[in-house]
C-alpha positions as CSV (number, residue, x, y, z in Angstrom):
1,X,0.0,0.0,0.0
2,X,2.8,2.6,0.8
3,X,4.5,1.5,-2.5
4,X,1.2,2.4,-4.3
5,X,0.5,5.5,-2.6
6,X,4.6,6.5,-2.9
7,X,3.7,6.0,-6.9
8,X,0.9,7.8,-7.5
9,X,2.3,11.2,-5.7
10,X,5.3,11.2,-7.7
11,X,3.5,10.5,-10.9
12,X,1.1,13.8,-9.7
13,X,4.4,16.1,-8.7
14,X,5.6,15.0,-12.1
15,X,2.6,16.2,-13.5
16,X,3.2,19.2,-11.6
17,X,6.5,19.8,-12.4
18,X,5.7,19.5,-16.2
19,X,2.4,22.2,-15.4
20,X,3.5,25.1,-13.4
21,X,7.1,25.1,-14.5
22,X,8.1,27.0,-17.9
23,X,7.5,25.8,-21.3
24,X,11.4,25.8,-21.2
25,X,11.2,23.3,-18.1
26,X,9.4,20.8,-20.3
27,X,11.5,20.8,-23.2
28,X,14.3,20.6,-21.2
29,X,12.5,17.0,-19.9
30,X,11.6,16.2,-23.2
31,X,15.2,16.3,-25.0
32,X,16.4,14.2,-22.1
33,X,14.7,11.8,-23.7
34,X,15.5,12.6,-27.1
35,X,12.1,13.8,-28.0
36,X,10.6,16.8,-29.0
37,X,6.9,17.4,-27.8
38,X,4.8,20.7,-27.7
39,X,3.1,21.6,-24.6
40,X,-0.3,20.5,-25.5
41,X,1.0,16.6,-26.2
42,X,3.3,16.7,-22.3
43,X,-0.1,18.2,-21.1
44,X,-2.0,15.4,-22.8
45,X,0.5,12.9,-21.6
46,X,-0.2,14.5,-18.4
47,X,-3.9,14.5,-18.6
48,X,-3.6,11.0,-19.2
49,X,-2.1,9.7,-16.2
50,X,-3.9,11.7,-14.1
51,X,-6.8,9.5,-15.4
52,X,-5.2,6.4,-14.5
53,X,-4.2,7.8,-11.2
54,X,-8.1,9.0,-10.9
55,X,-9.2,4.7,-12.2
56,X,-6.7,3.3,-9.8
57,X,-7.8,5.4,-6.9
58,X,-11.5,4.8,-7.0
59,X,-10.6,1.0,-7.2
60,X,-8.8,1.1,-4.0
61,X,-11.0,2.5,-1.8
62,X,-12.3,5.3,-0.5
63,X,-8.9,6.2,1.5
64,X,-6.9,6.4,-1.5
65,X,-9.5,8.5,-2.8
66,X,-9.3,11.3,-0.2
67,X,-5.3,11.0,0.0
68,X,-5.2,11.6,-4.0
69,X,-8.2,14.3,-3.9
70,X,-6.4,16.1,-1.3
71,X,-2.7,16.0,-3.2
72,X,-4.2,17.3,-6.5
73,X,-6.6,19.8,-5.0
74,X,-3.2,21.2,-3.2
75,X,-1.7,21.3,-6.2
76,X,-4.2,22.9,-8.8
77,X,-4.1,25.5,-6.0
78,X,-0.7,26.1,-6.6
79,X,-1.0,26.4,-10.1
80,X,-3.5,28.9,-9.7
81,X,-1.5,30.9,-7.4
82,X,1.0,30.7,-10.0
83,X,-1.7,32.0,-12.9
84,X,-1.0,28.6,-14.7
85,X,-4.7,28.2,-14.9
86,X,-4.4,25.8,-18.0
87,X,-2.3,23.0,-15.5
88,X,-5.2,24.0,-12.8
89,X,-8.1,23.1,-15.2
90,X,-6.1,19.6,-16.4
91,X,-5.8,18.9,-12.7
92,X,-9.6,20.2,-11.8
93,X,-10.6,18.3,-14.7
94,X,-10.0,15.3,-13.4
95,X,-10.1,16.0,-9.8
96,X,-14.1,16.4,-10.0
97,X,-14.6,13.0,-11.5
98,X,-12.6,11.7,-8.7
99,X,-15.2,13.6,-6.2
100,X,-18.0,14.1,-8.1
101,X,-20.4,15.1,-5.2
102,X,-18.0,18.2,-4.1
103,X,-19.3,21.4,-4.4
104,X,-16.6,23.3,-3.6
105,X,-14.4,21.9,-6.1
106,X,-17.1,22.0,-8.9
107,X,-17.0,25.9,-8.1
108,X,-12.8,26.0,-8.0
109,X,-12.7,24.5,-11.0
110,X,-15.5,26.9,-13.0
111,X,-13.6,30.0,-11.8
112,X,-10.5,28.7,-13.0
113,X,-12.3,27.9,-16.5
114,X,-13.5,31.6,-15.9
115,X,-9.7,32.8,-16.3
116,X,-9.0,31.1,-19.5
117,X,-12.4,32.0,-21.1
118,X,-14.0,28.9,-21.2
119,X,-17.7,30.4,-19.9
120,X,-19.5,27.8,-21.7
121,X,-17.8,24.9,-20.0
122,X,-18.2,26.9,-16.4
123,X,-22.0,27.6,-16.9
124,X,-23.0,23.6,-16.0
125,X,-20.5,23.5,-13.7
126,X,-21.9,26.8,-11.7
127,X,-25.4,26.0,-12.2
128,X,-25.0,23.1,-10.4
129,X,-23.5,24.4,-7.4
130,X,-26.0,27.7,-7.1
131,X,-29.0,24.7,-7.5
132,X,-27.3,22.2,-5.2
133,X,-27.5,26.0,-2.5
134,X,-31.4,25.8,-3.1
135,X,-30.0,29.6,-4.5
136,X,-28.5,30.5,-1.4
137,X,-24.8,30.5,-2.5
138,X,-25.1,34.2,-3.8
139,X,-21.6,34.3,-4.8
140,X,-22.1,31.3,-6.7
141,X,-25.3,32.7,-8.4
142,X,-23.6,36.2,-8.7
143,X,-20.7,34.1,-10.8
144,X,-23.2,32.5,-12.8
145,X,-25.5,35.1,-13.6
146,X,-22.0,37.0,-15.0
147,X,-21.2,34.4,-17.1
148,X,-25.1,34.3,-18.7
149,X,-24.1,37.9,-19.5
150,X,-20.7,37.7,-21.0
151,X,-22.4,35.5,-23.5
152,X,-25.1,37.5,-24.2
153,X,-27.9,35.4,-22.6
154,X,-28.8,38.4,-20.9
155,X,-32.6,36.7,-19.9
156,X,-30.8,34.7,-18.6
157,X,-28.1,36.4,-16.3
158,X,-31.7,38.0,-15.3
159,X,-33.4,34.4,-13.7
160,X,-30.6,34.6,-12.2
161,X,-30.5,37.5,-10.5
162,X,-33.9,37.5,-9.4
163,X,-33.6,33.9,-8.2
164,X,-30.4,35.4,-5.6
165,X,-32.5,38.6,-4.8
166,X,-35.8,35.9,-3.8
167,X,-33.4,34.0,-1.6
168,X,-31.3,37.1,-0.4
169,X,-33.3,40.7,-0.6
170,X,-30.9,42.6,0.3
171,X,-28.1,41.5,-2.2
172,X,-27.0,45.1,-3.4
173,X,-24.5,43.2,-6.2
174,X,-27.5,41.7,-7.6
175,X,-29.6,44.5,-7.3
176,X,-27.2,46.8,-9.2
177,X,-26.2,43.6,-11.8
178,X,-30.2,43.1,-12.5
179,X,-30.5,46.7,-12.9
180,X,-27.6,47.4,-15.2
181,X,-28.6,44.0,-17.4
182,X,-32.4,46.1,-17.7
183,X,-30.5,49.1,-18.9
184,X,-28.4,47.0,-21.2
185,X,-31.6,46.2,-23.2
186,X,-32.9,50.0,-23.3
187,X,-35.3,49.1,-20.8
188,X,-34.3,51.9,-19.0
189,X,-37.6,52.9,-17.1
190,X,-37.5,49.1,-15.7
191,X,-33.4,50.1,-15.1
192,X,-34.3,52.8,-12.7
193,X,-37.4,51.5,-11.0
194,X,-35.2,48.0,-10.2
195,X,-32.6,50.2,-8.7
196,X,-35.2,52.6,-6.8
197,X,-36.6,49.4,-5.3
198,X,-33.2,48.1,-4.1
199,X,-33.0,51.5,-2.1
200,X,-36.1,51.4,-0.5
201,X,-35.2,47.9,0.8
202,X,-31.9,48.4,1.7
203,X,-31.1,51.3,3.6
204,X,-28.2,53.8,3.9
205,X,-26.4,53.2,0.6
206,X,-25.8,55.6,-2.1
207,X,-24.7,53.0,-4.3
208,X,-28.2,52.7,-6.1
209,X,-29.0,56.6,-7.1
210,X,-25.0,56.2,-7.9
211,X,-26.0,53.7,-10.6
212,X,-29.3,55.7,-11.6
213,X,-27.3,58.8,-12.4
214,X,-24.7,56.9,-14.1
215,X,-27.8,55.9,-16.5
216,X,-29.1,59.4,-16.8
217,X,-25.5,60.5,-18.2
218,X,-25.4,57.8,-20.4
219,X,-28.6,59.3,-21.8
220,X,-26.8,62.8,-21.8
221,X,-29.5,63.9,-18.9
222,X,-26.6,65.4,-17.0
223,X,-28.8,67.5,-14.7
224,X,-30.8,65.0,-13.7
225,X,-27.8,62.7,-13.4
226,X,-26.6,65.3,-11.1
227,X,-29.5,65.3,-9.0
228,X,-28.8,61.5,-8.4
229,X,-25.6,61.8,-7.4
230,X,-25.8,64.4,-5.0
231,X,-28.9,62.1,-3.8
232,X,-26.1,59.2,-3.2
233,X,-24.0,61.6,-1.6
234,X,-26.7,62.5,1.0
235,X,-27.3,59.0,1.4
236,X,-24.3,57.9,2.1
237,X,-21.8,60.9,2.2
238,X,-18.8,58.4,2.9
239,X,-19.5,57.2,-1.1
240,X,-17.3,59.1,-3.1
241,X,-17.8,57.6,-6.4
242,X,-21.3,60.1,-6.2
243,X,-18.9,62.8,-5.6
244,X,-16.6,61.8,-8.3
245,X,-19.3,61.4,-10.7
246,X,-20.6,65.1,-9.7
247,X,-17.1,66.7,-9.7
248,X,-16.4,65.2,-13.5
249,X,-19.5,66.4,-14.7
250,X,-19.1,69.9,-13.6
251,X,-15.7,70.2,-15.2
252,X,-16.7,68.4,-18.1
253,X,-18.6,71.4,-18.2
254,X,-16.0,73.5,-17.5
255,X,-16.9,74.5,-14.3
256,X,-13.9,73.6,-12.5
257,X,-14.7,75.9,-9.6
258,X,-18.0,73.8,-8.9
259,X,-16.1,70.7,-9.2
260,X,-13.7,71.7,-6.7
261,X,-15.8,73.3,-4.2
262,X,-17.3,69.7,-4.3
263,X,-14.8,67.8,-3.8
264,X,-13.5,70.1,-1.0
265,X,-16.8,69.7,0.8
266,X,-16.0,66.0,0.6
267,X,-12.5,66.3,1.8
268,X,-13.3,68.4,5.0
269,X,-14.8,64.7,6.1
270,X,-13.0,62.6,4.1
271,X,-9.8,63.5,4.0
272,X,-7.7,60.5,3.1
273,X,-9.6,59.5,0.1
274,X,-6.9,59.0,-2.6
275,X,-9.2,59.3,-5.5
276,X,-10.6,63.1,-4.6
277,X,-7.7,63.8,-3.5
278,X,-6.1,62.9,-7.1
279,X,-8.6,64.8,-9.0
280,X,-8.3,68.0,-7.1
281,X,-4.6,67.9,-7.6
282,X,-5.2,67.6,-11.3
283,X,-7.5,70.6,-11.5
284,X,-5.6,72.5,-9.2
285,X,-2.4,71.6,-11.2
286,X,-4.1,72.6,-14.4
287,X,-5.3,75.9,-13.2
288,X,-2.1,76.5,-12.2
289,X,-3.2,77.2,-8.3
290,X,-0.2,75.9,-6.9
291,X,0.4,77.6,-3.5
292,X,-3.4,76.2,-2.5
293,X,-2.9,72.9,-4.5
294,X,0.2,71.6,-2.2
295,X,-1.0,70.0,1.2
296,X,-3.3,67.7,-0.9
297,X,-0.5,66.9,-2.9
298,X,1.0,66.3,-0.3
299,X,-1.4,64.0,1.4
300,X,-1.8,62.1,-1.9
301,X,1.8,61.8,-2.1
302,X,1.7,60.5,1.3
303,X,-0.9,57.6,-0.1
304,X,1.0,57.0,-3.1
305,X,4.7,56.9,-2.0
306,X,6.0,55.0,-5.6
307,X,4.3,57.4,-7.6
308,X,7.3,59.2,-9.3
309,X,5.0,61.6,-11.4
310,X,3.0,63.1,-8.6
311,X,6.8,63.4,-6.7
312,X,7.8,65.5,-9.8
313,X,4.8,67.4,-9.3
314,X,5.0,68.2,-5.3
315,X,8.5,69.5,-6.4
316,X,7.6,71.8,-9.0
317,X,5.0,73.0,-6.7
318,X,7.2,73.5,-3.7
319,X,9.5,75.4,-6.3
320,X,7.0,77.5,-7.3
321,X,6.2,78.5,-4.2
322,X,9.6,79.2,-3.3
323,X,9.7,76.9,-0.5
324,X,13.3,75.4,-2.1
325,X,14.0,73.0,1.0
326,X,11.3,71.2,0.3
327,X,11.8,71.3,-3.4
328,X,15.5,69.9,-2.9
329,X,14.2,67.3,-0.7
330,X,11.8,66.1,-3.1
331,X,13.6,66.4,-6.1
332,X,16.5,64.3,-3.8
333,X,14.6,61.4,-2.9
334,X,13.4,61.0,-6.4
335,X,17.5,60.6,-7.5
336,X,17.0,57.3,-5.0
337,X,14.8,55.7,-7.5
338,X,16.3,57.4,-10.8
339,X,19.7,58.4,-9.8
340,X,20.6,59.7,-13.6
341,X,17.0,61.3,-14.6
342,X,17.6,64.5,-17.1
343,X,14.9,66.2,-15.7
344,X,15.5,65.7,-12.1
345,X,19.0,66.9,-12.0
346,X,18.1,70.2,-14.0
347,X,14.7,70.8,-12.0
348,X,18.0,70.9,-9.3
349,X,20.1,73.0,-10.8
350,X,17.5,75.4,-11.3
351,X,16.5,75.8,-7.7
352,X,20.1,76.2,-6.5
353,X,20.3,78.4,-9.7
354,X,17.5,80.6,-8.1
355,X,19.1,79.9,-5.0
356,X,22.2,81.7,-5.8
357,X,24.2,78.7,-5.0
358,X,25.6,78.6,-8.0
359,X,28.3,75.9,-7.4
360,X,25.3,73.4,-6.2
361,X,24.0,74.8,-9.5
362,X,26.8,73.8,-11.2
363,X,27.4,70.2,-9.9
364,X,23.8,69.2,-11.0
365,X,24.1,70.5,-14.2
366,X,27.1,69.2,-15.2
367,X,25.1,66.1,-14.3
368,X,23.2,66.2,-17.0
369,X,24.7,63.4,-20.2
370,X,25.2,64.7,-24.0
371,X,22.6,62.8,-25.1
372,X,19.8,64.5,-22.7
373,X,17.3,67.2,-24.5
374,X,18.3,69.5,-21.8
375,X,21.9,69.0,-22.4
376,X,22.7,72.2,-24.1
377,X,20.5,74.9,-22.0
378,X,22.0,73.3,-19.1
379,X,25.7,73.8,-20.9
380,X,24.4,77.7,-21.6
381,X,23.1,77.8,-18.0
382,X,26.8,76.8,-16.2
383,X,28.9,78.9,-19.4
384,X,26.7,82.0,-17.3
385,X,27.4,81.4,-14.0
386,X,30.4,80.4,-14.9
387,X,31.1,84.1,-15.8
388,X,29.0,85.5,-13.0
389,X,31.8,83.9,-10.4
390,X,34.5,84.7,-12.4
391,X,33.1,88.4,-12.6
392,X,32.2,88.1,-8.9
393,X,35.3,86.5,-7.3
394,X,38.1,88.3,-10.1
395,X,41.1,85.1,-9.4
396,X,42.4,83.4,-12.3
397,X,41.2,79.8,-10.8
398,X,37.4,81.2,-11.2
399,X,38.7,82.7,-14.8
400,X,40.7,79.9,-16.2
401,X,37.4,77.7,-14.9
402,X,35.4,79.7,-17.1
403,X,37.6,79.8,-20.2
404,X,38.0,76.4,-20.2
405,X,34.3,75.2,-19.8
406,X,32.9,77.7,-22.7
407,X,36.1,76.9,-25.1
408,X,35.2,73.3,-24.1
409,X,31.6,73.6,-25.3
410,X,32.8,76.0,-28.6
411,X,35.0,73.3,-29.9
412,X,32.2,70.8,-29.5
413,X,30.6,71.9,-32.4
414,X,27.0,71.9,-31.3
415,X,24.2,74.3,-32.6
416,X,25.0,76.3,-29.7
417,X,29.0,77.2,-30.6
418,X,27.1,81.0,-31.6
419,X,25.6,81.4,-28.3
420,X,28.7,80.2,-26.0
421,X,30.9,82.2,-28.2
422,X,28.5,85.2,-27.2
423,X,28.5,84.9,-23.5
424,X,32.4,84.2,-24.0
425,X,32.3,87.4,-25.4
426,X,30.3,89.1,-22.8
427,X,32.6,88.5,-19.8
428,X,35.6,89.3,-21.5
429,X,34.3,92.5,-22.4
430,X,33.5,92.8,-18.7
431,X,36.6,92.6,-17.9
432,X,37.8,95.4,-20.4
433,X,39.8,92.1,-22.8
434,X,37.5,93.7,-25.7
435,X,40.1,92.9,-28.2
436,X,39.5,89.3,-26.9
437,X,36.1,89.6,-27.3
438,X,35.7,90.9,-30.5
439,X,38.0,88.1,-31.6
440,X,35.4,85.8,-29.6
441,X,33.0,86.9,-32.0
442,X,34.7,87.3,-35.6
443,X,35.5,83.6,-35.0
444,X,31.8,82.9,-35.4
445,X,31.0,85.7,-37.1
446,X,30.6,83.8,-40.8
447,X,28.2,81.0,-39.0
448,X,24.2,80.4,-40.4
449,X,23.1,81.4,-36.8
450,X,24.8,84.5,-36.5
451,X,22.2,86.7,-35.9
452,X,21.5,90.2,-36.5
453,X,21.4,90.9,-33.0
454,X,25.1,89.7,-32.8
455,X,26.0,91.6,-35.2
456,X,24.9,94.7,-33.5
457,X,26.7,93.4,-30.9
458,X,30.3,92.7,-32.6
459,X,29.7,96.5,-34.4
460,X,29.3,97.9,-30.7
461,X,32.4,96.9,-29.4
462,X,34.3,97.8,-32.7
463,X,32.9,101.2,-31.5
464,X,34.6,101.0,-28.0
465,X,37.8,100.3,-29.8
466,X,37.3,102.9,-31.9
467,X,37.4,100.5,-35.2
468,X,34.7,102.8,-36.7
469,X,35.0,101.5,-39.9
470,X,34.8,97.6,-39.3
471,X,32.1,99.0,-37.2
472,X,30.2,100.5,-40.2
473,X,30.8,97.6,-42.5
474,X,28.7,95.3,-40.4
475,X,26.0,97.7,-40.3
476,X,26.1,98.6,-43.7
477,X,25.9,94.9,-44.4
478,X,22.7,94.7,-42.8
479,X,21.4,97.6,-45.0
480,X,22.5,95.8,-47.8
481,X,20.6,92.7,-47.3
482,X,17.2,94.9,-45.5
483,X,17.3,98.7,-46.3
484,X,14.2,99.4,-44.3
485,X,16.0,98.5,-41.3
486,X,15.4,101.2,-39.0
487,X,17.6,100.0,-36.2
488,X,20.4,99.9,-38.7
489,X,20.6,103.7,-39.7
490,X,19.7,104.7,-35.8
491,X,22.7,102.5,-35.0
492,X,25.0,104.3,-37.7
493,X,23.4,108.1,-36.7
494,X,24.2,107.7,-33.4
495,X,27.6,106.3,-33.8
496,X,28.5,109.4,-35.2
497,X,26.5,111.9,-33.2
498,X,28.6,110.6,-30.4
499,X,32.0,111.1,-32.2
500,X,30.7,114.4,-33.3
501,X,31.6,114.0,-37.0
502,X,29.4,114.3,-39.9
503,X,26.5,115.6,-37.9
504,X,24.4,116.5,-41.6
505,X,24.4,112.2,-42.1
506,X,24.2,111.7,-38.6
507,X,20.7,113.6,-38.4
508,X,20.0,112.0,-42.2
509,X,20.2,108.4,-40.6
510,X,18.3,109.0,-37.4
511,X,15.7,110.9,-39.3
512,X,15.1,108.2,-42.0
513,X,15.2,105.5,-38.8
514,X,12.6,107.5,-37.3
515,X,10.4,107.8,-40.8
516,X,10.3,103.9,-40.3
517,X,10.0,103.5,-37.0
518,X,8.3,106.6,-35.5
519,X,6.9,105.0,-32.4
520,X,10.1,103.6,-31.2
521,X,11.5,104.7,-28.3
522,X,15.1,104.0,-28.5
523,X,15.2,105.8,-32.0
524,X,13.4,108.9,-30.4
525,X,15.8,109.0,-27.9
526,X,18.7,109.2,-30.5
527,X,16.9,112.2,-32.3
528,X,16.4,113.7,-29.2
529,X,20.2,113.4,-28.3
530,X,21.1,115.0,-31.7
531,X,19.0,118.0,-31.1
532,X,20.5,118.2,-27.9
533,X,24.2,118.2,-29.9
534,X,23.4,121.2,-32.0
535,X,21.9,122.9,-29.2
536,X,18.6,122.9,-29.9
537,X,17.0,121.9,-26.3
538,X,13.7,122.5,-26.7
539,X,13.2,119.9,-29.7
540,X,15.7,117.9,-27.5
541,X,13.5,117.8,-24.8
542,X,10.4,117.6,-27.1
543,X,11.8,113.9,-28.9
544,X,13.1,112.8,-25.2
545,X,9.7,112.9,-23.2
546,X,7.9,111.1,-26.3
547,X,11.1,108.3,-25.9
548,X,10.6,107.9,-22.1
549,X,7.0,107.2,-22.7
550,X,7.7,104.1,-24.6
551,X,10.7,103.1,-23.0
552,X,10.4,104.6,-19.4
553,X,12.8,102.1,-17.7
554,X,16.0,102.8,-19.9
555,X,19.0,104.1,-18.2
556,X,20.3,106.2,-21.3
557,X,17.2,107.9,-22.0
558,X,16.4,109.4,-18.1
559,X,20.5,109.6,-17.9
560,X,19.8,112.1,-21.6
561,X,17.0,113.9,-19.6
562,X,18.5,114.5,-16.2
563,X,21.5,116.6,-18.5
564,X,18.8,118.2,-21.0
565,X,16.5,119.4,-17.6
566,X,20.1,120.5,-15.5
567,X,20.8,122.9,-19.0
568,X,17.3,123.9,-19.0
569,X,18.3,124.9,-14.7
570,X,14.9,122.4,-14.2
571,X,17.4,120.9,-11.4
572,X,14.6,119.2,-9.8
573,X,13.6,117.4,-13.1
574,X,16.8,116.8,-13.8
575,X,17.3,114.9,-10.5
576,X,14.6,113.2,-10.6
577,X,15.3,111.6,-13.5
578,X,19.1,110.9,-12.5
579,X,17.9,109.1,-9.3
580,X,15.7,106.8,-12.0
581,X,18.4,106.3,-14.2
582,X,20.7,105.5,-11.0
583,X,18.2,102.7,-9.8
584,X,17.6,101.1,-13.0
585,X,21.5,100.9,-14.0
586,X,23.0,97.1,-13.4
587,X,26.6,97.4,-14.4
588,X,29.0,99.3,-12.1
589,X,30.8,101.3,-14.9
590,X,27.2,102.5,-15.6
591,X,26.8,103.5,-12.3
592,X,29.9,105.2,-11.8
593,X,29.2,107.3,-15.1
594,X,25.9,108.3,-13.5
595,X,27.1,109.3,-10.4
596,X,29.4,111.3,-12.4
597,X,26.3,113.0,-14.0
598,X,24.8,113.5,-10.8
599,X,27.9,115.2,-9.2
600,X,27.8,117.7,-12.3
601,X,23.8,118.5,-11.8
602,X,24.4,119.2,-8.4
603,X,27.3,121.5,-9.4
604,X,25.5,123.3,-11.5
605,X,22.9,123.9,-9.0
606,X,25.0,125.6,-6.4
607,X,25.0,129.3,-6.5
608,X,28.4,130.9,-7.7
609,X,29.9,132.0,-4.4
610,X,29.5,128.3,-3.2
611,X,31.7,126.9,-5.7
């Protein structure tokens, strides 16, 4: 007897073995022997002795019997644990003609049918079981009844339905199920009055005018599917499916301010509920409320601890709102789970950016691989603080640090050689290098993306060095490609107004930039300069006022006031608009020229015997 029994469980773990292990477990148990079989025929083989095991159990009594029922039922289990529901059927299969008379197993065996989509085979198998109840196995019925539906019988899934609602009145799945099947058949006033019923019998649950709105949207009867809902809500205010329903609807209709005010109400008593709390960070997030919209993200952060994207979220939030610590920390503990993310490192960089930690800055940014989308503005970003430190701290470590990056990035060839070679420019013109920086520049200078704009730039410092006529060239060019271009002949008016040469072509340019552009303030404030030059105040003053109107925060234009009002002995005019020019000037060598300005007004202010 032991030998026998010894037998028949290792033929079933083989069995096992073959089932729940990997296609590539059976093959591997197959070439052993030499021979190749597809799953199906080791499942067959399988299927086979299972039905000897099944004969030779039943002949030996009804020990052997329970000692094989109870191996194989342990063993489908495990194959449905695994989700290898086609071994669990072969065993099941087999295991209910071994004890025909079990419920229990009839049912395991339909559900695991269920999984691999053989409904029709489950029906007879459920049927039985919900009759064998007397329809008192709900779950059962409830299982059956779905089945019925997924094939279309919906009459039916109906029997059914009503047969566990007889037995069980108070069954709110079936209630809901019998009332959706109605609906499914457009008998919608039979829907509703199903589902009304259910209410009336069972108390306190908003689950039934949940389902009664959901029909009325699907009719597009959104107020009265609103009415519903809110009816749920009242019902049972703990239900926030009624309150999601009513918060969608409102912003479907773009009333996001209804929606939220809902969901807030809900909140104040709820306030853990993921769900709401997810769509009130989304609308919030959208509108763009982000101060207001943080302690719920927060709080669904809190619920949701893996979710990356609402992580990214909180930060941006927290950055927005200036609170950077808790930006940094956030941003931080999302490195744990994606140490080399693009994004994160430059959402970093740009708070310590902000920060004016520019070295934090720095590190994350450099951070940041070639082959990133935010490579390059990250590259521009350290190239300009960079300079800033260099500028700031005036050592050759922080200078040499500088020139090396940008040169670094200019021989890289990238799209952005133009730009780097610009802010390269910039700081050694800063430092008074202009020769350097011009060169800077006339390196790209023949490059597609050379822009007008640089060119105004490389024509300005040819000015400082007094290269007027390199300077003039690369205006003229631009005249020569676009001779409408206004800012071209203010540019080459005013560089001679200021050397004081040619003053009949200086006034000839600015004139014909202002015939172009007569609303521009920068090009009033050059015609207002020349009048000034030839001592003509009145006009001066006339052309300056109409310039400060359009451009009332440029330092040249109140600098070319202050000195037209202190000729004009207006010294309180002129000081006003000193003191404006004084505030609104960045660079020190503008600053220093102003106070210089100042000193003179003041001068000229004191009466003669003070002097």
């Amino acid at each position: 007897m032991m030998k026998n029994n010894s037998k028949l469980s290792l033929i079933l773990t083989f069995s096992l073995f073959i089932g729940c292990s990997s296609l590539d477990k059976s093959r591997e148990i197959a070439q052993s022997k030499k021979e190749k079989k597809s799953q199906e025929d080791v499942l067959a083989e399988v299927s086979s002795k299972l039905k000897e095991m099944v004969e030779s159990a039943k002949k030996g009594g009804q020990s052997k019997v329970d000692y094989l029922a109870g191996d194989m039922f342990l063993k489908a289990n495990a194959a449905t644990m695994e989700n290898d529901f086609k071994t669990a059927n072969l065993i099941y299969e087999n295991l209910v003609n071994l004890v025909d008379d079990d419920d229990f197993i009839h049912k395991k065996y339909a559900i695991s049918l269920i999984r691999t989509g053989e409904l029709k085979k489950s029906l007879s198998l459920l049927d039985r079981v919900f009759k064998n109840s007397k329809n008192q196995d709900s779950q059962t019925g409830l299982l059956l009844a779905g089945v019925h539906s997924s094939l279309g019988e919906v009459a039916k899934s109906q029997v059914v339905y009503r047969s566990i609602l007889a037995a069980s009145p108070k069954n709110e799945e079936a209630c809901v199920f019998l009332g959706k099947s109605y609906a499914l058949e457009d008998k919608f006033a039979k829907a509703v009055a199903t589902l009304k019923n259910c209410e009336k019998r069972i108390k306190g649950k908003g689950i039934f005018s949940y389902y009664i709105g959901k029909l009325y949207v699907d009719k597009e009867k959104l107020d009265i599917a609103k009415t519903y809902f809110k009816k749920s809500a009242k019902i049972q205010p703990s239900f926030s499916q009624s309150v999601m329903a009513l918060g969608v609807i409102y912003e479907e209709q773009k009333k996001s301010d209804r929606a939220l005010k809902v969901y807030k109400k809900y909140l104040k008593n709820y306030p853990n509920d993921p769900l709401i709390l997810n769509r009130i960070v989304q609308i919030m997030f959208s509108e763009e409320k982000f101060k207001e919209v943080i302690p719920y993200a927060e709080k669904l952060s809190d619920f949701e601890p893996d979710n990356l994207n609402l992580k990214v979220k909180l930060g941006i939030l927290y950055t927005d709102a200036k609170e950077y610590a808790q930006a940094i920390s956030t941003f931080k503990s999302l490195l744990v789970h994606v140490p080399k993310n693009d994004k994160i490192l430059y959402y970093l960089g740009a708070i310590y950016q902000e920060k004016q930690e520019l070295e934090s800055a720095i590190d994350y940014f450099t951070m940041i691989p070639p082959e990133s989308g935010l490579y390059q503005d990250s590259s521009v970003q350290v190239a300009q603080m960079l300079s800033s430190l260099a500028q700031t701290d005036k050592t050759e470590k922080s200078d040499k640090a500088f020139i090396e990056f940008v040169d670094q990035k200019i021989a890289e060839q990238s799209p952005l050689k133009v730009e780097f070679s610009v802010i390269k420019a910039s700081y050694l013109e800063a430092t008074n290098a202009f020769s350097r920086s011009i060169a800077s520049l006339e390196e790209v200078s023949t490059l597609e993306n050379f822009s007008e704009n640089h060119k105004y730039y490389l024509a300005s410092l040819y000015e400082k060095v007094k290269k007027f006529e390199e300077s003039e060239k690369v205006i003229k060019k631009i005249l020569k490609d676009d001779p409408e271009n206004a800012h071209a002949w203010n540019f080459l008016g005013y560089s001679l107004l200021e050397r004081k040469t040619k003053m009949d072509d200086a006034f000839k340019y600015i004139s014909k930039a202002v015939e172009l552009r007569p609303e521009d303030g920068f090009i009033r404030d050059s015609l207002g300069w020349y009048y000034f030059k030839v001592g003509k105040i009145d006009e001066a003053l006339n052309e300056l006022l109409k310039a400060i109107k359009v451009e009332p925060k440029d330092v040249s234009i109140q600098k070319h006031l202050a000195i037209v009002y202190s000729v004009k002995r207006d010294f309180k005019s002129a000081k006003r608009h000193i003191d404006k020019a004084i505030s609104y000037a960045s660079q020190d060598a503008d600053k220093a020229e102003l106070d210089e300005v100042l000193r003179s007004i003041v001068q000229k202010r004191l009466p003669a015997s003070a002097k």
